[in-house]
C-alpha positions as CSV (number, residue, x, y, z in Angstrom):
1,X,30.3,-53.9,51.3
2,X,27.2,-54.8,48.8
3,X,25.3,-51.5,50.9
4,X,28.0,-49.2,49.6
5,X,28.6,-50.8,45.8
6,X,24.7,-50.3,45.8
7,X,24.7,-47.0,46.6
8,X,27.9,-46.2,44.8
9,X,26.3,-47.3,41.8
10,X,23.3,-45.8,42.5
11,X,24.4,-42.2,42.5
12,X,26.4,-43.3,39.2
13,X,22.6,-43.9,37.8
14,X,21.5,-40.8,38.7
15,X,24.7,-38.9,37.6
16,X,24.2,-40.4,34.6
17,X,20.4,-39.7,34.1
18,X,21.1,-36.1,34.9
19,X,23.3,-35.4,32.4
20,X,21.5,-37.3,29.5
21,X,18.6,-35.2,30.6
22,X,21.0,-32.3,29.8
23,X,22.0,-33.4,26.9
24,X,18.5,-33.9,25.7
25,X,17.1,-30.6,26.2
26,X,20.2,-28.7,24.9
27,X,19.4,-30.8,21.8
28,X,15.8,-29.7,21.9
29,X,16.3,-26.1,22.5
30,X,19.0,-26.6,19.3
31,X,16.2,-28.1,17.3
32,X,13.5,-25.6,18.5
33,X,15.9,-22.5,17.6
34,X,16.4,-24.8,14.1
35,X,12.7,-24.8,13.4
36,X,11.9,-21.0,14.6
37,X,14.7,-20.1,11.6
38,X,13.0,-22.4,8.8
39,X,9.5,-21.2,9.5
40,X,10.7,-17.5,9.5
41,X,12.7,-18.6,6.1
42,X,9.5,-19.9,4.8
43,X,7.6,-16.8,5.6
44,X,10.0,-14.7,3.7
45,X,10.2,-17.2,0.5
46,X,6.0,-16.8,0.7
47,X,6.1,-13.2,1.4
48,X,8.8,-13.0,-2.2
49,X,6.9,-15.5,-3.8
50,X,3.7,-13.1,-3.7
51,X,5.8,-10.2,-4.9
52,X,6.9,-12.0,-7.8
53,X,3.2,-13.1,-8.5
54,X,2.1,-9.3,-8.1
55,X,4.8,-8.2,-10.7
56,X,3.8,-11.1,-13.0
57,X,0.5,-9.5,-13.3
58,X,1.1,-6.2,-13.7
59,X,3.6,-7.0,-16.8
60,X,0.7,-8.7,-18.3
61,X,-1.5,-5.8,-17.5
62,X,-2.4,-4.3,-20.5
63,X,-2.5,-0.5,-19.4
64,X,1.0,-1.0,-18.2
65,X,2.5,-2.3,-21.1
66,X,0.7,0.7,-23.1
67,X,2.2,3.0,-20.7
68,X,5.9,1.4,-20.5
69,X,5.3,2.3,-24.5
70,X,4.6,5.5,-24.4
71,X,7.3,6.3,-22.0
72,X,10.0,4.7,-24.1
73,X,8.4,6.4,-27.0
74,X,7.3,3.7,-29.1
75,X,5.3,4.3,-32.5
76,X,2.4,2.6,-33.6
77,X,3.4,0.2,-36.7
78,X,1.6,-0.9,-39.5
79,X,0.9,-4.2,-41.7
80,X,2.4,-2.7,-44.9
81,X,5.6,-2.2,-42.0
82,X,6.3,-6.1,-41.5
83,X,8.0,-7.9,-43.7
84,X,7.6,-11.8,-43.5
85,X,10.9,-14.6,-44.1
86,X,10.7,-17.1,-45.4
87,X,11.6,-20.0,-43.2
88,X,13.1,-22.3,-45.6
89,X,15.4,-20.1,-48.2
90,X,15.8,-22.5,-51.7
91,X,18.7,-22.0,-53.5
């Protein structure tokens, strides 16, 4: 009686250890698949992130401003052109 509650319980054990080990691993291959699409998230944020700094410096590149000017047919302007307000008007 004891030999077959042992053994009873036994293979309960093991049925038990097997499918925790299950359980386990389809949580790490979750986790793993998780982590591959972060990283490959992060790569793309860098990869925009480096555009955006290449853009920033080309709008404060000189030549190009000069150029986006002439193209949109800009004229040169003078000092007797501006006119200054005042910033507090008395009345």
């Amino acid at each position: 009686m004891k030999k077959q509650a042992f053994i009873i319980l036994f293979i309960g054990v093991q049925l038990f250890l097997v499918f925790f080990y299950i359980h386990h691993q389809s949580l790490a291959i979750k986790l793993s698949f998780q982590k591959q699409k972060h990283e490959k998230q992060k790569l793309e944020l860098a990869q925009k992130k480096q555009k955006l700094k290449q853009e920033l410096h080309a709008c404060h590149d000189l030549a190009h401003i000069k150029e986006f000017a002439i193209q949109s047919n800009m004229q040169k302007i003078t000092l007797a052109q501006i006119k200054t307000v005042p910033e507090h008007a008395t009345s």
